[in-house]
N, C-alpha and C positions, 0 to 999 in steps of 0.2 A: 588654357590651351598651350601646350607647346609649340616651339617655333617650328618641330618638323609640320606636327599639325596645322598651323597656322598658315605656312608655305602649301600645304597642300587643298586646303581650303580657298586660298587666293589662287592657287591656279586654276582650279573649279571654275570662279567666279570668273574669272579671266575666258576662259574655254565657252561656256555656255553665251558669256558677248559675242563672241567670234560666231560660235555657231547660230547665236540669232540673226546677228547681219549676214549670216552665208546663206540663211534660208530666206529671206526676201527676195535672193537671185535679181537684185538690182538695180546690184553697181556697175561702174563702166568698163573694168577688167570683166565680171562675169557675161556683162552683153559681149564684149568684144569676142571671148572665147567658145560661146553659146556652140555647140554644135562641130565645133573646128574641129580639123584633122592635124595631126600634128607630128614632128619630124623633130626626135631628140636624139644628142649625142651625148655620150659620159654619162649613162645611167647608172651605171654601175661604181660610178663614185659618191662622195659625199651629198653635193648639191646636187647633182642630177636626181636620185630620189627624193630626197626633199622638193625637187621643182614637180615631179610627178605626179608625188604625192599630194601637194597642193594644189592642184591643177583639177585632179580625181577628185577631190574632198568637198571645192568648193565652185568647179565650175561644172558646166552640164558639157563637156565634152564630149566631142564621136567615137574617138578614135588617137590613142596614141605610137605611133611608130617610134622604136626603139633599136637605136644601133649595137648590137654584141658580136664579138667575133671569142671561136672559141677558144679556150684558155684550159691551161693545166687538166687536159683531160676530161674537160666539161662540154659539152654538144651548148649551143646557143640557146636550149631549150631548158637544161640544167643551170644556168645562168642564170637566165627568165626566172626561173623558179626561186633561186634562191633569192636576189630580187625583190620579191613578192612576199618573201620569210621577212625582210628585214623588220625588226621591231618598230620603224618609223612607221610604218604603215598597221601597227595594230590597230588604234583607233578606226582606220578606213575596212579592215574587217572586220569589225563589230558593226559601222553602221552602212556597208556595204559590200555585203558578200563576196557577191561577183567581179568587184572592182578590174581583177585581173582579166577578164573578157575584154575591156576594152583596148589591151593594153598585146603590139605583136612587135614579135621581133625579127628584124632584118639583119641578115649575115653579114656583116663585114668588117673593114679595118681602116679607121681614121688615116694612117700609114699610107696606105697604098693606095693609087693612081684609081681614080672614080670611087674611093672608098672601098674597092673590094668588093663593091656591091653587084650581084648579078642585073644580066640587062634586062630581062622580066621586073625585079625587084626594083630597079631603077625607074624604070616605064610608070610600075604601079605608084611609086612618089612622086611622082611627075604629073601622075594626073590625080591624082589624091589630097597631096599636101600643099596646107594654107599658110603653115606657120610652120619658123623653124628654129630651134636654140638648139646652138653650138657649145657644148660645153666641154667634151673630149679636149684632153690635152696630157700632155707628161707634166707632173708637178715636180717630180725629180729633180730639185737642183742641181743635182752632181753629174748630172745626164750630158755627156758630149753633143758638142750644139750642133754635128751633122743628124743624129738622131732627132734630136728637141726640134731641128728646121723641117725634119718631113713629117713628123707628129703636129707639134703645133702651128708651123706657116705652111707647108704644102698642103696640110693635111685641110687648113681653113682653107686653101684656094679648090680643093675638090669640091667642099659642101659648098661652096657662092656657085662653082658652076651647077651644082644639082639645083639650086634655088634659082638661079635663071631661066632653067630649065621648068620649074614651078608653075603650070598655067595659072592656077588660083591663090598663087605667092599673096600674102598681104602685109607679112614680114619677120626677115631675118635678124634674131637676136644673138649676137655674139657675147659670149662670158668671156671678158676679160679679167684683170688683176687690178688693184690697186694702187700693187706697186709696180706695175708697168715703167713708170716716171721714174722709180724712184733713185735715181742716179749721183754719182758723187758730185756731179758739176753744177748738179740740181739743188745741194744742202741749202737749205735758208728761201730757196725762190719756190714763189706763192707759182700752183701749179692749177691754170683754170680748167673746168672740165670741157676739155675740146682737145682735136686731132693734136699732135706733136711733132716736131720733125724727127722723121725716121733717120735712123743709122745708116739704113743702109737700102735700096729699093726691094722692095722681097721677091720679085723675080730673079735680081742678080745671086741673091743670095740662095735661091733655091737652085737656081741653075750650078753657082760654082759646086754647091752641095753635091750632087749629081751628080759631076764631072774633073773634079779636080780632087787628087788625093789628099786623106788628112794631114799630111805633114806639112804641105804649101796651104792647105786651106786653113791651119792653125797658123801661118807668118803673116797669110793676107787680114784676115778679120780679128786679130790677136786686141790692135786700136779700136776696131769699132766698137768689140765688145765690156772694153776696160773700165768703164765708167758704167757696167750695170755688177750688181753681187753677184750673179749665177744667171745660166743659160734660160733660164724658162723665163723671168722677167725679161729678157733681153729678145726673145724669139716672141712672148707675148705682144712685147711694142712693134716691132715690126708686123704680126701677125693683124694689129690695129690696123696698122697703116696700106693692110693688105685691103682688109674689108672696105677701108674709105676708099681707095680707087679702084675698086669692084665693082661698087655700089650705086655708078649709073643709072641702073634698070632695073635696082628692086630697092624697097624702102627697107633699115637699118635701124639697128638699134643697138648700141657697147655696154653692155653695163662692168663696172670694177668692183667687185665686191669684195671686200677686205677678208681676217679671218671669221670663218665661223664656228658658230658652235649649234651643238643639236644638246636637244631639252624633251626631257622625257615626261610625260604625265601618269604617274602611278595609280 
């Protein structure tokens, strides 16, 4: 047997485990999710369908709400669709048709003030949704940080208030980075998994954003930001430190996930 052979016969083996523990349906992620209504942002990226898609595949889900605003010419509906083409979810149409029934998408923009979202649309998440990952962000390094602060810190303080808002909230999971931390004053020190001190408070910083032109708001935060690589690490750590004093009145959850990669089954 060849090693292509050989590689694809072990992922077999591999896939069929998986599939036998997903059909027991009774571990404590699939109770947890059983039924749930749920409220995703960054579908349309990398891990946002992988998070879908895994969700669909192997929990018995209600209902998933999906954030799209329209782009290049595309209606939110032509999105959706493409979406649903993506090869990661072939497997989920082979052994589930209809997958995409369960799955609607809501207009808006991570960007703008209440997300964009209409107030019927708003209303119906409000009394709908149970769970909510936050994954929408600019990965754009090279992204000017007045941009990177209404994408990824304003943009997180819109969805915490629609989660406050959540009657049947049971909890808010935020995607973070990794390298959040990963700063030059930081080389060598062991970095435990817990809050950080922020640069800078992320209300000041969203407010100067808004109100103060770029050329004073590039002299003011020129030091805070010196000690991260690029704006999106730098707008994530603060964007952390947004959720923890948010996070009062609904339960949380960060996770940092490093690079990824996607794996095909031929």
């Amino acid at each position: 047997m060849d090693v292509v052979a050989r590689s694809l016969k072990e992922a077999e083996c591999r896939l069929k485990d998986i599939n036998d523990a997903i059909s027991k349906g009774d571990s404590e992620i699939q109770k947890f999710y059983q039924d749930s209504v749920i409220f995703i942002t960054g579908v349309s990226g990398f891990m946002g369908k992988l998070l879908v898609e895994k969700l669909l595949r192997a929990c018995n889900v209600r209902k998933i709400y999906i954030l799209i605003r329209p782009k290049e010419g595309k209606t939110i509906r032509d999105r959706l669709n493409d979406i649903k083409k993506d090869p990661g979810f072939d497997y989920l149409r082979e052994t589930q048709p209809n997958f995409g029934d369960k799955i609607v998408s809501v207009e808006g923009d991570i960007s703008e003030i209440r997300l964009g979202i209409s107030d019927s649309d708003w209303g119906t998440l409000t009394e709908e949704v149970d769970t909510i990952f936050h994954l929408a962000a600019t990965t754009n390094v090279d992204i000017p940080l007045p941009a990177a602060t209404l994408i990824n810190i304003r943009g997180t303080r819109e969805i915490l208030h629609l989660a406050k808002q959540c009657s049947k909230l049971r909890v808010f999971e935020y995607v973070s980075t990794a390298y959040c931390q990963a700063t030059t004053d930081k080389i060598g020190v062991q970095l435990d998994e817990k809050f950080q001190p922020c640069p800078i408070p992320p209300a000041t910083l969203i407010e100067l954003v808004e109100n103060v032109d770029k050329t004073r708001l590039g002299a003011i935060v020129s030091g805070l930001t010196k000690s991260w690589p690029n704006t999106y690490t730098f707008t994530k750590a603060v964007a952390e430190e947004l959720v923890r004093s948010m996070a009062d009145e609904i339960p949380i959850c960060i996770v940092r996930p490093p690079i990824g990669t996607y794996a095909f089954t031929l």
